[in-house]
N, C-alpha and C positions, 0 to 999 in steps of 0.2 A: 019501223023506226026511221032509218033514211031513205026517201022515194028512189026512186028510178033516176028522175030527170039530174038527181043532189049526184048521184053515185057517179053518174055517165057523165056530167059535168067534172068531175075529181077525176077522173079515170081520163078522160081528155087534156083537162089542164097537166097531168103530172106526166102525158105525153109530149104536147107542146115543149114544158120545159125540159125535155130530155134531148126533144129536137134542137133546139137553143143551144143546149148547150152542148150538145154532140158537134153542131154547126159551128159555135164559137171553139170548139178548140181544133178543129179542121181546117179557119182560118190562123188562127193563130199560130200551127204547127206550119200553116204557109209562109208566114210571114215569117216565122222563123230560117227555114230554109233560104227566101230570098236574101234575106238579111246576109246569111252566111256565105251564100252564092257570088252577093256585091262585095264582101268584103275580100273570100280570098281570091275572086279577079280580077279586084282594083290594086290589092296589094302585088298581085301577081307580075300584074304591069310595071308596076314604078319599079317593082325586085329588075325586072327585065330592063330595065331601060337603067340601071347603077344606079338607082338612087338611094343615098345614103339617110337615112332615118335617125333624128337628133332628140325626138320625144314621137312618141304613137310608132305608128298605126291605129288607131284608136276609135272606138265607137264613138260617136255624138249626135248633136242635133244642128242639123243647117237649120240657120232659123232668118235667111235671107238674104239678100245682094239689094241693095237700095234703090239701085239702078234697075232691076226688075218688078217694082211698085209693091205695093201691100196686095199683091194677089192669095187669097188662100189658096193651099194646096203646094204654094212654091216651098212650106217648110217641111223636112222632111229629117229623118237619120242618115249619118251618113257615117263618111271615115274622116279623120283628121288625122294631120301630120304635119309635122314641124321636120324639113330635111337642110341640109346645109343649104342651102338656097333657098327656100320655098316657104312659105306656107301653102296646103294643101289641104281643100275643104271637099267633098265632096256633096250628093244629095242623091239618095238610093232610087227615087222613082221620083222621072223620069232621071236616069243618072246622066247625071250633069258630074263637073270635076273642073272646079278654080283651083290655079295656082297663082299665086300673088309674091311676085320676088320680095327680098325684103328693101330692095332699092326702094320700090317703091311706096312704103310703109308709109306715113305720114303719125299717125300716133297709136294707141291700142287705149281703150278702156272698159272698166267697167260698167254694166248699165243694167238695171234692173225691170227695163221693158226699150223693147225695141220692135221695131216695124209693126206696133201692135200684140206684141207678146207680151206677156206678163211673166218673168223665173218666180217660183215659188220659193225656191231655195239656191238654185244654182243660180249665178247672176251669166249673164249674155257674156263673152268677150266679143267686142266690138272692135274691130281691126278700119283707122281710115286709111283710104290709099289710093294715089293717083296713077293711072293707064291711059295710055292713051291723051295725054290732056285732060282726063275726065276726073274729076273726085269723085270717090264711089265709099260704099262702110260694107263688107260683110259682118255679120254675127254670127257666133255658132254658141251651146255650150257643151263642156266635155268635165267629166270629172277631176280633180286637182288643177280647177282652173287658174288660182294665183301659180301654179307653179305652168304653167302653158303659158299667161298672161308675159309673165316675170321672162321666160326663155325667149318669147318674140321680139321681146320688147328689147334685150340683151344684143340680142342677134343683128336685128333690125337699126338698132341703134337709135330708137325714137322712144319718148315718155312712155308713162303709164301711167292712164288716170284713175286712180283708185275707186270707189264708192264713195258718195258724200254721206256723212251720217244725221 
């Protein structure tokens, strides 16, 4: 009925995909641990160091520094926080951690691509802000971002540019 080569052929492929997918959830139960690894280190620190947390600690997405070009790879997950001073972005690999006073805020918006990203549904919060004599934009998103958006923007004491429709 079915040859040899048909059997041995099925009997391989439903191996393969076992390796697959044995493989894909042994990365991803990695990727989980890092995850969890940067986050209560990072938080671990700012706890140490008094820092007072006004929204987050939070999961998100760095999704760039303007001033470090459209390089792939530079976007990444990270932690966000909003502390009485600060915004705080981080990027989990290589971990990196901007903090951005809100002196220096210059406006926040919304933007539905940035550095080359496209949100599918979450729009970007784009924060400008001068260091240094330099104007620089990070992006990140995070979820309940009009209310993230809204508290920077409060705090900072600069606009916020809504979505054009």
């Amino acid at each position: 009925m079915f040859s040899f080569d048909y059997m041995l052929a099925c009997f391989i492929s439903v191996i393969l995909v076992m390796v697959v997918i044995g493989f894909t959830r042994l990365m991803s139960g990695s990727a989980a641990k890092k995850w969890k690894a940067h986050r209560a280190e990072t938080v671990e620190l700012w706890e140490a160091d008094g820092v007072e947390f006004v929204l987050g600690p939070s999961g998100g997405r760095f999704c760039g520094l303007e001033s470090m070009g459209d390089k792939f790879g530079e976007r990444d997950f990270g932690i966000i926080a909003i502390t009485t001073e600060d915004l705080r972005v981080t990027r989990m690999s290589p971990t990196t951690v901007w903090s951005i006073p809100f002196n220096e805020f210059e406006s926040i918006a919304f933007e539905t691509e940035f550095m080359g990203n496209r949100a599918a549904k979450t729009p970007f919060i784009v924060v400008e802000f001068t260091q240094n004599e330099q104007v620089d934009t990070i992006g990140f998103q995070i979820a309940a971002y009009d209310e993230w958006a809204e508290k920077l923007a409060d705090l900072a004491n600069v606009p916020l540019y809504e979505l054009e429709e």
